[in-house]
mmCIF file as gemmi writes it, N, C-alpha and C atoms, coordinates in Angstrom:
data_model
loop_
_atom_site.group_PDB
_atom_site.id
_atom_site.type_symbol
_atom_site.label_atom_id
_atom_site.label_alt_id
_atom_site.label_comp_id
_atom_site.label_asym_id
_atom_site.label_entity_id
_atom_site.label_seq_id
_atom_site.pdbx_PDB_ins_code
_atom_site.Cartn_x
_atom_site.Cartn_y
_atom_site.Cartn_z
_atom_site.occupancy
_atom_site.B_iso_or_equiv
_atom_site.pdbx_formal_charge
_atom_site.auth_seq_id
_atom_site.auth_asym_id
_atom_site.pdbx_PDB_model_num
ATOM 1 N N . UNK Axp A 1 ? 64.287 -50.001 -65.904 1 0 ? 1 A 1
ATOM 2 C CA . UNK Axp A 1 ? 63.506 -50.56 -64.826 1 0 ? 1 A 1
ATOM 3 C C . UNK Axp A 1 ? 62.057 -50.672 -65.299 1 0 ? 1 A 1
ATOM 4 N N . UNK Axp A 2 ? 61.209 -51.509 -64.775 1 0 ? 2 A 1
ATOM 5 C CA . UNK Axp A 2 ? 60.08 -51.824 -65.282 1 0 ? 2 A 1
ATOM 6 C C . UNK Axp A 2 ? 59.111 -51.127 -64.706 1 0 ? 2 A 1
ATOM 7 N N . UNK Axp A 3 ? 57.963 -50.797 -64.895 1 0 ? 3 A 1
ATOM 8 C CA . UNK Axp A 3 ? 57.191 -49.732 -64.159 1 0 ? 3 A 1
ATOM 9 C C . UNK Axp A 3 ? 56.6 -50.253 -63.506 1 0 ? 3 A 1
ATOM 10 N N . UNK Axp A 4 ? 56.138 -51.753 -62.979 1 0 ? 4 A 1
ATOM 11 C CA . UNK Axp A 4 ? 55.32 -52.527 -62.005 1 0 ? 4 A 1
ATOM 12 C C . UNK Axp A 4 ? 56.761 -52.68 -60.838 1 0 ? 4 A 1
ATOM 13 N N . UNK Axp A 5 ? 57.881 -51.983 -61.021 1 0 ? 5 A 1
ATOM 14 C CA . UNK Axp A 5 ? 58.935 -52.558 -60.016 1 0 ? 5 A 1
ATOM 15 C C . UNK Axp A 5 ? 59.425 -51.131 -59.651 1 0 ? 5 A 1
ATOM 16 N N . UNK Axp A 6 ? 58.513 -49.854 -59.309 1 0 ? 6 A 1
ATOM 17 C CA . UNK Axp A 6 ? 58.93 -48.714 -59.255 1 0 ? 6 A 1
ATOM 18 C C . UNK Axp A 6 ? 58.139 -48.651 -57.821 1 0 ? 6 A 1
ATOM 19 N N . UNK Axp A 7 ? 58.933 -47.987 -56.857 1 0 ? 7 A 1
ATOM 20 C CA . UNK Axp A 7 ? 58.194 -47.908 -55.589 1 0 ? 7 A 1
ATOM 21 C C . UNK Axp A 7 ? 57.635 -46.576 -55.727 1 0 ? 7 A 1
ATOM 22 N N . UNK Axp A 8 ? 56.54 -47.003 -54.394 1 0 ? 8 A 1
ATOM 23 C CA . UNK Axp A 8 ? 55.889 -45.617 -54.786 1 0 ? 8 A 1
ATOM 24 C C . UNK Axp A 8 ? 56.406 -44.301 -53.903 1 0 ? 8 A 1
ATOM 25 N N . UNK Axp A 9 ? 56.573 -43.457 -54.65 1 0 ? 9 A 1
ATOM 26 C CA . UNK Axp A 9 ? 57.215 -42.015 -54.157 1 0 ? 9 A 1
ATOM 27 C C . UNK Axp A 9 ? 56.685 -41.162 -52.21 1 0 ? 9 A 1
ATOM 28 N N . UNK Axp A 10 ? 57.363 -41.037 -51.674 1 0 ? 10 A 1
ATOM 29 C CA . UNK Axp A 10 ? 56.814 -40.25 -50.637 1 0 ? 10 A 1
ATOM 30 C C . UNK Axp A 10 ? 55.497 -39.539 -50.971 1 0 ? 10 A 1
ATOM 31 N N . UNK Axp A 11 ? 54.752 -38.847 -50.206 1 0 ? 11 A 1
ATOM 32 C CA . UNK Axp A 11 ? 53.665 -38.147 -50.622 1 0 ? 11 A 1
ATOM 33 C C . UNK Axp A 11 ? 54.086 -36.736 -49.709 1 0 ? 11 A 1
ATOM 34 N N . UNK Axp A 12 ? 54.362 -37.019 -48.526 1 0 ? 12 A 1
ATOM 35 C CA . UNK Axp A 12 ? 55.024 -35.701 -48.142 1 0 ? 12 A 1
ATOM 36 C C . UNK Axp A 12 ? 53.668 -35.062 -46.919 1 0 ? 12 A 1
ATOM 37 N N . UNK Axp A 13 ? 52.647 -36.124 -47.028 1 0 ? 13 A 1
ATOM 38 C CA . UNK Axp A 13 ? 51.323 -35.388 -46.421 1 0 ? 13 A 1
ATOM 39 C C . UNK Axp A 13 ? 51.6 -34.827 -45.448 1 0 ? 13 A 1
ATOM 40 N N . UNK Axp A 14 ? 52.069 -35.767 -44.121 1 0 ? 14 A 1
ATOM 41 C CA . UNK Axp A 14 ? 52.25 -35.061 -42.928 1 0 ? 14 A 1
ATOM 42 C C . UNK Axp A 14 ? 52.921 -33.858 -42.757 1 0 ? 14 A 1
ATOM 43 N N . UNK Axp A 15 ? 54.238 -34.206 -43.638 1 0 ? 15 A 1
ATOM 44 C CA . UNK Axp A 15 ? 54.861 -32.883 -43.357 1 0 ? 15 A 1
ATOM 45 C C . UNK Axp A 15 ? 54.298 -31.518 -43.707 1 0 ? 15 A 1
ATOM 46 N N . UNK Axp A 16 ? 53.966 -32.12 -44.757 1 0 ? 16 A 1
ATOM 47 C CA . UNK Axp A 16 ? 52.722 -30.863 -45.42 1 0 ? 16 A 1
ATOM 48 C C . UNK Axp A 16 ? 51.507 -30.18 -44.595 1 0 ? 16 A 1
ATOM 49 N N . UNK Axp A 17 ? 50.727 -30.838 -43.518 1 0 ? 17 A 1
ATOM 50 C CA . UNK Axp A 17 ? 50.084 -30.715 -42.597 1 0 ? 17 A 1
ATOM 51 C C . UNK Axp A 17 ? 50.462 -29.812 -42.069 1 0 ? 17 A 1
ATOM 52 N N . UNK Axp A 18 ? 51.793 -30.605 -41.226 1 0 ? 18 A 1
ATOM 53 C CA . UNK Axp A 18 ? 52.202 -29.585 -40.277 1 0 ? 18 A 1
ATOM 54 C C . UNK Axp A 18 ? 52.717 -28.578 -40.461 1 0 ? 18 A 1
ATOM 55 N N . UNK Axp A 19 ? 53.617 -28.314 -41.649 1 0 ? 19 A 1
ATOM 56 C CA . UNK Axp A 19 ? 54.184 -26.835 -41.869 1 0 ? 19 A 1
ATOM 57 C C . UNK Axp A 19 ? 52.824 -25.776 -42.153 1 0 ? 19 A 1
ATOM 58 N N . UNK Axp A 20 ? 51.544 -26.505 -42.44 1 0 ? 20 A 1
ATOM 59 C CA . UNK Axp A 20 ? 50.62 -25.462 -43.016 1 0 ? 20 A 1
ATOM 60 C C . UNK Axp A 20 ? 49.818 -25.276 -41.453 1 0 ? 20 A 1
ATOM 61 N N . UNK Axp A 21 ? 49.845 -25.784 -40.411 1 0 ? 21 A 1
ATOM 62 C CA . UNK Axp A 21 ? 49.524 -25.461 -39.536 1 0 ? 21 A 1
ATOM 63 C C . UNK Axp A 21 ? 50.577 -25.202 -39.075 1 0 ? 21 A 1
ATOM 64 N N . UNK Axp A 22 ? 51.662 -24.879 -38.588 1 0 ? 22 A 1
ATOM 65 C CA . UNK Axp A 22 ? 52.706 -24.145 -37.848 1 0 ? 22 A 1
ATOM 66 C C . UNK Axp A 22 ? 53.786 -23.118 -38.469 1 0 ? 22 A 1
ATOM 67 N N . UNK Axp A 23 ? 53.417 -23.513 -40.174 1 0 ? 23 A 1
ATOM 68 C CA . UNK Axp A 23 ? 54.524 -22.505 -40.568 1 0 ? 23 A 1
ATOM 69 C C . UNK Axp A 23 ? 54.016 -21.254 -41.689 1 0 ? 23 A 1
ATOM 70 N N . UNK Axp A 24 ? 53.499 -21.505 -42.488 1 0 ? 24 A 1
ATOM 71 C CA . UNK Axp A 24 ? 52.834 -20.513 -43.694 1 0 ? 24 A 1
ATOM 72 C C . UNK Axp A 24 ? 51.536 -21.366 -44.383 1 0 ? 24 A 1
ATOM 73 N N . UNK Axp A 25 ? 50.3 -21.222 -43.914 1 0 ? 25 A 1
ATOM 74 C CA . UNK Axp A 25 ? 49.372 -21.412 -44.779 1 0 ? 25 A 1
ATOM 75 C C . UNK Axp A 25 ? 49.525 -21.452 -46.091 1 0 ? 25 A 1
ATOM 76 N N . UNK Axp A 26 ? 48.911 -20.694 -46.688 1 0 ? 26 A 1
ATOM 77 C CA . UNK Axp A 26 ? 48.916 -20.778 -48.783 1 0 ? 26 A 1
ATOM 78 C C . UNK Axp A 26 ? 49.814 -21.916 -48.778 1 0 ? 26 A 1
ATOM 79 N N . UNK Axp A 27 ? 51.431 -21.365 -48.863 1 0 ? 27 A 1
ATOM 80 C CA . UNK Axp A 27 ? 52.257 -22.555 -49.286 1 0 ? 27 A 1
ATOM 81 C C . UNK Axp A 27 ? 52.118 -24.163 -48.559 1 0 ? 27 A 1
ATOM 82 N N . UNK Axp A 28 ? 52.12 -24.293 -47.325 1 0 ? 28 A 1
ATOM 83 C CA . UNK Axp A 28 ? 51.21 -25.635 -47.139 1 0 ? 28 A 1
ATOM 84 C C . UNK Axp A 28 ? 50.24 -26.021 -47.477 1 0 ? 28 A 1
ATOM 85 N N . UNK Axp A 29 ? 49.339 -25.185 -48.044 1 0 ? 29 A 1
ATOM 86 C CA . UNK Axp A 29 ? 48.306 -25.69 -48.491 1 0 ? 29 A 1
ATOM 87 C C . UNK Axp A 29 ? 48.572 -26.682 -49.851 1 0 ? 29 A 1
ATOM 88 N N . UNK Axp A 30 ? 49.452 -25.439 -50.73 1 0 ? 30 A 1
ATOM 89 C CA . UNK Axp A 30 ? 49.994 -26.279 -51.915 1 0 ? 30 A 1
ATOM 90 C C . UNK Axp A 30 ? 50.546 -27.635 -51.742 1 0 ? 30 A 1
ATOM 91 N N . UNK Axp A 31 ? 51.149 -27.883 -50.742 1 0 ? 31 A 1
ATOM 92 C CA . UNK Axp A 31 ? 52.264 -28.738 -50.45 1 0 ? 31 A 1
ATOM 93 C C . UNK Axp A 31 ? 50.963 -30.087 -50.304 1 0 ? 31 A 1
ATOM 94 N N . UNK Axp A 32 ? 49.582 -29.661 -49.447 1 0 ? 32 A 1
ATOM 95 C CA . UNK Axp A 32 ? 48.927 -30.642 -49.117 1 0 ? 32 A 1
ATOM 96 C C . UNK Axp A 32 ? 48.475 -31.452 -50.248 1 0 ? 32 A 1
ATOM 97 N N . UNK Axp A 33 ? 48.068 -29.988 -51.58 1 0 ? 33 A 1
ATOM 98 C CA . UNK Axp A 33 ? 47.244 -30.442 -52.539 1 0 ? 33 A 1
ATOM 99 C C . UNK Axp A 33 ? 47.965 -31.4 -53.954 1 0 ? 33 A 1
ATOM 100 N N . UNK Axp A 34 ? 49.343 -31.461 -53.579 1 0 ? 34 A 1
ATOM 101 C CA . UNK Axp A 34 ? 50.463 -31.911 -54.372 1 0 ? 34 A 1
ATOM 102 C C . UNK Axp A 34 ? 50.635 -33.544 -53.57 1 0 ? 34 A 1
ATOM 103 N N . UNK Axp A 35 ? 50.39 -33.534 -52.235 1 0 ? 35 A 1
ATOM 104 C CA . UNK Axp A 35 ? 50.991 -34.412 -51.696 1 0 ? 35 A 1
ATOM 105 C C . UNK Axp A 35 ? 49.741 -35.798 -51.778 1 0 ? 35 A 1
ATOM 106 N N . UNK Axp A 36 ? 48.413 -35.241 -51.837 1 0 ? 36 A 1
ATOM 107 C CA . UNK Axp A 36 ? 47.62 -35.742 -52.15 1 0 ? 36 A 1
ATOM 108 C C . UNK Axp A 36 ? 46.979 -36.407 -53.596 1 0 ? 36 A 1
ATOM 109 N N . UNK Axp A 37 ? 48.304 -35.996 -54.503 1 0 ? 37 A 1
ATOM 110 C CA . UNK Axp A 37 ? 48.293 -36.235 -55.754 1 0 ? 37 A 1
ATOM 111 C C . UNK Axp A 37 ? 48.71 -37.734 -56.081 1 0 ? 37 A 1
ATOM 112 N N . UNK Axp A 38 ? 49.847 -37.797 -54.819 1 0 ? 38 A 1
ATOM 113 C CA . UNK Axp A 38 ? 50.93 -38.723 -55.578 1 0 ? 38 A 1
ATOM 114 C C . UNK Axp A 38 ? 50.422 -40.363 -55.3 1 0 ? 38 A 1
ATOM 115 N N . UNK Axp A 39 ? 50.039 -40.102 -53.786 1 0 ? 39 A 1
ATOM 116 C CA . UNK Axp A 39 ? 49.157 -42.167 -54.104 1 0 ? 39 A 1
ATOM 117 C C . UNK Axp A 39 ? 47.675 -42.437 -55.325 1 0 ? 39 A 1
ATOM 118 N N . UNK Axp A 40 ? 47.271 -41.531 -55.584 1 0 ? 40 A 1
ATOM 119 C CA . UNK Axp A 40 ? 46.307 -41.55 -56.824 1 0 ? 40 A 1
ATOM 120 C C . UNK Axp A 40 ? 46.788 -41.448 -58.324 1 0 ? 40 A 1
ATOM 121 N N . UNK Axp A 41 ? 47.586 -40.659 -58.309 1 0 ? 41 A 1
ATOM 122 C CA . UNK Axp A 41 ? 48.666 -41.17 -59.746 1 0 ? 41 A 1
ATOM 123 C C . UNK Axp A 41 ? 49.462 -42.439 -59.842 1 0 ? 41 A 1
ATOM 124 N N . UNK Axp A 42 ? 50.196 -42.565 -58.7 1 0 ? 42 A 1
ATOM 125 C CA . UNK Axp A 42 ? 50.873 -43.884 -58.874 1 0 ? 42 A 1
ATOM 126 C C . UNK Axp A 42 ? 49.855 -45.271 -58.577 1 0 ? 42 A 1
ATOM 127 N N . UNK Axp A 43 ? 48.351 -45.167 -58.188 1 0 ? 43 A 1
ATOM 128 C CA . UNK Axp A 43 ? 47.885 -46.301 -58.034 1 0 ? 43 A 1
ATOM 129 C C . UNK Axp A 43 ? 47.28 -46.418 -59.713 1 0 ? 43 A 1
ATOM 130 N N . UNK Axp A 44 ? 47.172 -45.118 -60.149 1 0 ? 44 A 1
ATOM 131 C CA . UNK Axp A 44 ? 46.396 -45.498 -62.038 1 0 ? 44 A 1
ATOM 132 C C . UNK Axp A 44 ? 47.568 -45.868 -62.565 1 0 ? 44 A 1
ATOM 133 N N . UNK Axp A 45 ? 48.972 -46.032 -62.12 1 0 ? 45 A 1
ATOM 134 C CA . UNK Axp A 45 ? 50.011 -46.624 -62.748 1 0 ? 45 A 1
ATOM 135 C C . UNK Axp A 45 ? 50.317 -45.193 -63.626 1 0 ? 45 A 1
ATOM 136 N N . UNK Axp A 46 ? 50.375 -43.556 -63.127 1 0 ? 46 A 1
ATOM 137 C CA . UNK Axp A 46 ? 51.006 -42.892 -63.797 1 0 ? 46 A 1
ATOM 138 C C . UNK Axp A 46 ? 52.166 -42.716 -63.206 1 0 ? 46 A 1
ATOM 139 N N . UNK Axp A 47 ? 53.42 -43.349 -63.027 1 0 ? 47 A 1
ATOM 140 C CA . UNK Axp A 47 ? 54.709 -43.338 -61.976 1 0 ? 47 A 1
ATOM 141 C C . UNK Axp A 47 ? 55.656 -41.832 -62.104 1 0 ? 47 A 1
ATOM 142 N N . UNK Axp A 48 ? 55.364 -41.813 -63.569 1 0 ? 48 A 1
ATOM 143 C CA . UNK Axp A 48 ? 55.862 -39.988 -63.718 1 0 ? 48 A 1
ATOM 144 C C . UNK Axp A 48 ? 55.33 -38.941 -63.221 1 0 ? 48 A 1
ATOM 145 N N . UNK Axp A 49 ? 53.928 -38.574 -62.865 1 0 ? 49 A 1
ATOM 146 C CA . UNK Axp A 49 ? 53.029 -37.463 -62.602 1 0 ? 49 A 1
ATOM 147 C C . UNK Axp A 49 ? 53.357 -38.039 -61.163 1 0 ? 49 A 1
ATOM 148 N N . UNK Axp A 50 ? 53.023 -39.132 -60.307 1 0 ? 50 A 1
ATOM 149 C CA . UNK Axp A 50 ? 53.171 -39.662 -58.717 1 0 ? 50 A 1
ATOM 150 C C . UNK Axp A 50 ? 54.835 -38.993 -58.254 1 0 ? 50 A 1
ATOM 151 N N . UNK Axp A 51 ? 55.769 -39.17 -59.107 1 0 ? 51 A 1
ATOM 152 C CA . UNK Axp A 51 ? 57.319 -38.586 -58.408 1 0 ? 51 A 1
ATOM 153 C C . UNK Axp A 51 ? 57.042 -37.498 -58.821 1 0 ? 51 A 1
ATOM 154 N N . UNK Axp A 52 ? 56.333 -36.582 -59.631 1 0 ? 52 A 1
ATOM 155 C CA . UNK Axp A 52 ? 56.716 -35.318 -60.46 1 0 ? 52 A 1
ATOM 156 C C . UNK Axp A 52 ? 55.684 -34.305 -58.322 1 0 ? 52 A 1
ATOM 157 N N . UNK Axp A 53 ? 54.881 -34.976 -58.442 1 0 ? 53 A 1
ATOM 158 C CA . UNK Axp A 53 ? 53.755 -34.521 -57.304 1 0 ? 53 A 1
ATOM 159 C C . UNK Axp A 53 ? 54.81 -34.518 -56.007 1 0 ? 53 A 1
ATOM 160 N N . UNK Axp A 54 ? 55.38 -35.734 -55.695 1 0 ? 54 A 1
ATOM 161 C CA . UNK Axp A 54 ? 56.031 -35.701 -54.574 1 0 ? 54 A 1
ATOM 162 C C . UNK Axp A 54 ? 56.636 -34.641 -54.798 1 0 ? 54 A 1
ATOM 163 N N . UNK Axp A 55 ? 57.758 -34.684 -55.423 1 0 ? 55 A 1
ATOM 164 C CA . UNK Axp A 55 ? 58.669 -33.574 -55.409 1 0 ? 55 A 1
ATOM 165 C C . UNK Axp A 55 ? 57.946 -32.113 -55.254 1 0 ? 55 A 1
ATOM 166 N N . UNK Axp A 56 ? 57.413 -32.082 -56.01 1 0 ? 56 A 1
ATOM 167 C CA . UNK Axp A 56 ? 56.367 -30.889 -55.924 1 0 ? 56 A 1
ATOM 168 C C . UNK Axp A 56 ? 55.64 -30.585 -54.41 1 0 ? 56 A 1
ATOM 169 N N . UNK Axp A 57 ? 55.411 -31.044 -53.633 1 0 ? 57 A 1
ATOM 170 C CA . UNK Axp A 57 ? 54.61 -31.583 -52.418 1 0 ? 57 A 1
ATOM 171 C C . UNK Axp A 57 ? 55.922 -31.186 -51.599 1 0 ? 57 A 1
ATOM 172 N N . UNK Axp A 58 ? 57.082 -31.695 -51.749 1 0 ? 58 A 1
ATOM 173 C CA . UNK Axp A 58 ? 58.707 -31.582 -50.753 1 0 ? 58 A 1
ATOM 174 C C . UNK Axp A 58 ? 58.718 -29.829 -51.258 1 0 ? 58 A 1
ATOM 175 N N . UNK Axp A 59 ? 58.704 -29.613 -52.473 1 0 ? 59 A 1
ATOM 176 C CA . UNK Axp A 59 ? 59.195 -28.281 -52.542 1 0 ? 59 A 1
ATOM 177 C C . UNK Axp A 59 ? 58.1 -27.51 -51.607 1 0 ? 59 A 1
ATOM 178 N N . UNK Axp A 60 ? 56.821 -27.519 -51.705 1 0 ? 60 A 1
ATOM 179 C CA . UNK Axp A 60 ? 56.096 -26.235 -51.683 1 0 ? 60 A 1
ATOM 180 C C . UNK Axp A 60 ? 55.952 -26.374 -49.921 1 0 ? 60 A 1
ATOM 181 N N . UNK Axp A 61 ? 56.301 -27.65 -49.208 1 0 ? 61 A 1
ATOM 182 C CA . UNK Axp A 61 ? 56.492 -28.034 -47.991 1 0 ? 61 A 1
ATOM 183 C C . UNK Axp A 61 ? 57.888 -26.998 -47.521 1 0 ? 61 A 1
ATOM 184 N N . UNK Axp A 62 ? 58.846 -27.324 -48.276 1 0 ? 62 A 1
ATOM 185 C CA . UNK Axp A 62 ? 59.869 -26.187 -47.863 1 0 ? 62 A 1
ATOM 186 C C . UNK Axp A 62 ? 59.869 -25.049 -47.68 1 0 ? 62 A 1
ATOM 187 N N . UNK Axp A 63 ? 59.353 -24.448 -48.973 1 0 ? 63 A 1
ATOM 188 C CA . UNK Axp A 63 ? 58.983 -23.217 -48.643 1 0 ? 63 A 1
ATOM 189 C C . UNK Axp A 63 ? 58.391 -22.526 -47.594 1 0 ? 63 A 1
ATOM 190 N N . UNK Axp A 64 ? 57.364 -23.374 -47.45 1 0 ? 64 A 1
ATOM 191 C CA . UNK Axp A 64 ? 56.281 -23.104 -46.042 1 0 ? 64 A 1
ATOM 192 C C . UNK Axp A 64 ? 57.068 -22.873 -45.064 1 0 ? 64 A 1
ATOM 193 N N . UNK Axp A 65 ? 57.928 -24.219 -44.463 1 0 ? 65 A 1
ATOM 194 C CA . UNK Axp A 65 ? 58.838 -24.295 -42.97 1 0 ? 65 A 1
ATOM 195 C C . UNK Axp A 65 ? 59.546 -23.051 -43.103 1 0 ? 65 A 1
ATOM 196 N N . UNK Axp A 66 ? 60.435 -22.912 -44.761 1 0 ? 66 A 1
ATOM 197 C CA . UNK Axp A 66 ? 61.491 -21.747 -44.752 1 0 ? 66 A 1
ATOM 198 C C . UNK Axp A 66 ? 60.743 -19.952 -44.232 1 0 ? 66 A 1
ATOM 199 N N . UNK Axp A 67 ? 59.451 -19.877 -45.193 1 0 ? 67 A 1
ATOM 200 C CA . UNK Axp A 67 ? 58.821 -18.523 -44.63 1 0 ? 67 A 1
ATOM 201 C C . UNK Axp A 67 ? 58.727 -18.452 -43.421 1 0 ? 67 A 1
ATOM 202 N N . UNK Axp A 68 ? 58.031 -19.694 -42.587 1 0 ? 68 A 1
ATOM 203 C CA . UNK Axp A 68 ? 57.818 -19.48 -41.325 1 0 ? 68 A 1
ATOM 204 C C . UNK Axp A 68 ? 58.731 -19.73 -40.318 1 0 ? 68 A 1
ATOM 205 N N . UNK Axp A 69 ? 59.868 -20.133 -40.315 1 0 ? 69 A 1
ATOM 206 C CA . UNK Axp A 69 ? 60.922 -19.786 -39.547 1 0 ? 69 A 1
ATOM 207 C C . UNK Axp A 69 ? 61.541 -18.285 -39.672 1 0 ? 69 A 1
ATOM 208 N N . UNK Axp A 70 ? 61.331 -17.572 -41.049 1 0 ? 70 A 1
ATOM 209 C CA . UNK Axp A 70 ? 61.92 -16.348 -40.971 1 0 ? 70 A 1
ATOM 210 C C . UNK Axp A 70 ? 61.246 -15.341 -40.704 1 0 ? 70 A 1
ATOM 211 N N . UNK Axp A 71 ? 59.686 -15.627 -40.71 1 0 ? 71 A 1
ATOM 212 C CA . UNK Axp A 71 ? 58.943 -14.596 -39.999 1 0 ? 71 A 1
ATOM 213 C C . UNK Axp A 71 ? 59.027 -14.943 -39.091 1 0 ? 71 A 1
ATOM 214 N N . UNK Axp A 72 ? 59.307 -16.065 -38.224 1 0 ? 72 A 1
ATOM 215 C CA . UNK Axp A 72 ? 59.683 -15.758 -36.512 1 0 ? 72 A 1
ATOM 216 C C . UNK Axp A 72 ? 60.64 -15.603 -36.233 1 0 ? 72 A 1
ATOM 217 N N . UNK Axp A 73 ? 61.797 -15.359 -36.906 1 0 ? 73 A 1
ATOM 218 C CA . UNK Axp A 73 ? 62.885 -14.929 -36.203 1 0 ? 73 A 1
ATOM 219 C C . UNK Axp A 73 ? 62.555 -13.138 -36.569 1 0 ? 73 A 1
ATOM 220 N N . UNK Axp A 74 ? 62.163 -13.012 -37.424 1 0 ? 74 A 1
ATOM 221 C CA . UNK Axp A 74 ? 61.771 -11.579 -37.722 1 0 ? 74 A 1
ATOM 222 C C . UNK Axp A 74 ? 61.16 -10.867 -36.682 1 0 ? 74 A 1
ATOM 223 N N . UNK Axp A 75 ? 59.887 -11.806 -36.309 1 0 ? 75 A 1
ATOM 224 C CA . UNK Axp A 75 ? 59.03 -10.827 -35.171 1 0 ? 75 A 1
ATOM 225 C C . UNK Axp A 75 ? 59.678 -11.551 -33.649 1 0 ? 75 A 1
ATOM 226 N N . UNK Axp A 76 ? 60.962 -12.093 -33.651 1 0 ? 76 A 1
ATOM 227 C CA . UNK Axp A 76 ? 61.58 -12.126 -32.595 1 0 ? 76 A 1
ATOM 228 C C . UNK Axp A 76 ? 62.275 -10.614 -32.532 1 0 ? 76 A 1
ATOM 229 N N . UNK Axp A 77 ? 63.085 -10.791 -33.387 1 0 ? 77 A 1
ATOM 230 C CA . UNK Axp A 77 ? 64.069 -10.114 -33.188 1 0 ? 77 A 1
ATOM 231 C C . UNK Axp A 77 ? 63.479 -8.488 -33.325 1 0 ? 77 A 1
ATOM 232 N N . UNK Axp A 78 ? 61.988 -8.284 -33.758 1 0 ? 78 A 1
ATOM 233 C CA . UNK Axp A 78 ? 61.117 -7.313 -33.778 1 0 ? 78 A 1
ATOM 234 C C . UNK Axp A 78 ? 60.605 -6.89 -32.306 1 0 ? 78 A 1
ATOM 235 N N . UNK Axp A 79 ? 60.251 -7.691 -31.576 1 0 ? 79 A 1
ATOM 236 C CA . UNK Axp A 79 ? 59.934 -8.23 -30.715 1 0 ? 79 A 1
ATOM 237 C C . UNK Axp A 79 ? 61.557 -7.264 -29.661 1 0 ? 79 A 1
ATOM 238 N N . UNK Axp A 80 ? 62.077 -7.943 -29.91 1 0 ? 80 A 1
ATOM 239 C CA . UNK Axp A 80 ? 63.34 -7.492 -29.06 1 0 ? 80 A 1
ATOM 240 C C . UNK Axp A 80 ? 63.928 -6.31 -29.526 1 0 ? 80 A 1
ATOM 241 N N . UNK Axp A 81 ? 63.985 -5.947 -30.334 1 0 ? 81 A 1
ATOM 242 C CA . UNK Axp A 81 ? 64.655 -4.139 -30.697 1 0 ? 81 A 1
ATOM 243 C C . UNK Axp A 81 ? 63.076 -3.783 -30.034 1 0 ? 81 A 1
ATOM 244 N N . UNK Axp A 82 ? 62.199 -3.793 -30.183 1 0 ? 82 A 1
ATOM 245 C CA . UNK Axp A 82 ? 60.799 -2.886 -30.067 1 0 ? 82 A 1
ATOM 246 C C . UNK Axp A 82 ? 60.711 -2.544 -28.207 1 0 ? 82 A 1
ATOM 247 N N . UNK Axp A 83 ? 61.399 -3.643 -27.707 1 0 ? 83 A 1
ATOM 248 C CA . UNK Axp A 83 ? 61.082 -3.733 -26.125 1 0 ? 83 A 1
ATOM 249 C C . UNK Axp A 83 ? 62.201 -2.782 -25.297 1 0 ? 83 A 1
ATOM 250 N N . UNK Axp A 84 ? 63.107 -2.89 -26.504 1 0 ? 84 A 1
ATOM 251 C CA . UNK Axp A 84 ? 64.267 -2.355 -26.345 1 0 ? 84 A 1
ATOM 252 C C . UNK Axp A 84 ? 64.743 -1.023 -26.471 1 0 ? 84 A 1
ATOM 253 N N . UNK Axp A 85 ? 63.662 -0.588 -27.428 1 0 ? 85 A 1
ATOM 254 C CA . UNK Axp A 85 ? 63.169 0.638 -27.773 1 0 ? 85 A 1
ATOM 255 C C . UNK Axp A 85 ? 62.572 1.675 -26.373 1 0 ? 85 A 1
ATOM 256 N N . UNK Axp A 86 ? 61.894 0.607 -25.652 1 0 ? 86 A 1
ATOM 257 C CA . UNK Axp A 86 ? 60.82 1.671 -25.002 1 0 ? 86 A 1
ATOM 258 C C . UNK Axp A 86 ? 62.188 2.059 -23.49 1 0 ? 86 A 1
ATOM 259 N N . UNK Axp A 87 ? 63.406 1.835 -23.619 1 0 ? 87 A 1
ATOM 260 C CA . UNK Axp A 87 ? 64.263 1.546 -22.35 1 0 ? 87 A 1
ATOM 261 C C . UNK Axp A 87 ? 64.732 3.221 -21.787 1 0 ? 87 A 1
């Protein structure tokens, strides 16, 4: 495939946003600073470093959602033995 006929890769920003405001800071943060990589690589025509960023940007986005769903089920379920405790 020719490299002027390569679309350009997700960037992942929003999602990245939001998991770093609703799910784990640090790792959204990464996710932002990856995701912000990829329309500036792929506009200098680097198409490898622009998909290498997305992906990078999806992973560190996952992570984020994944920590922060399990620290709230954690301080749920913390939350509920603790209340449960005082009976």
């Amino acid at each position: 495939m020719e490299d002027f006929d390569r679309p350009r890769p997700k960037n992942y920003l929003v999602e990245s946003i939001l998991a770093t405001i609703f799910c784990c800071l640090p790792f959204g943060v990464a996710g932002i600073v990856f995701a912000s990589r990829v329309n500036s690589a792929y506009d200098r025509g680097d198409y490898d470093e622009a998909e290498q960023a997305s992906q990078d940007a999806w992973k560190w986005t996952k992570i984020s959602i994944i920590i922060g769903v399990v620290v709230g089920v954690l301080s749920f379920v913390g939350g509920i033995v603790g209340g449960m405790s005082g009976m």
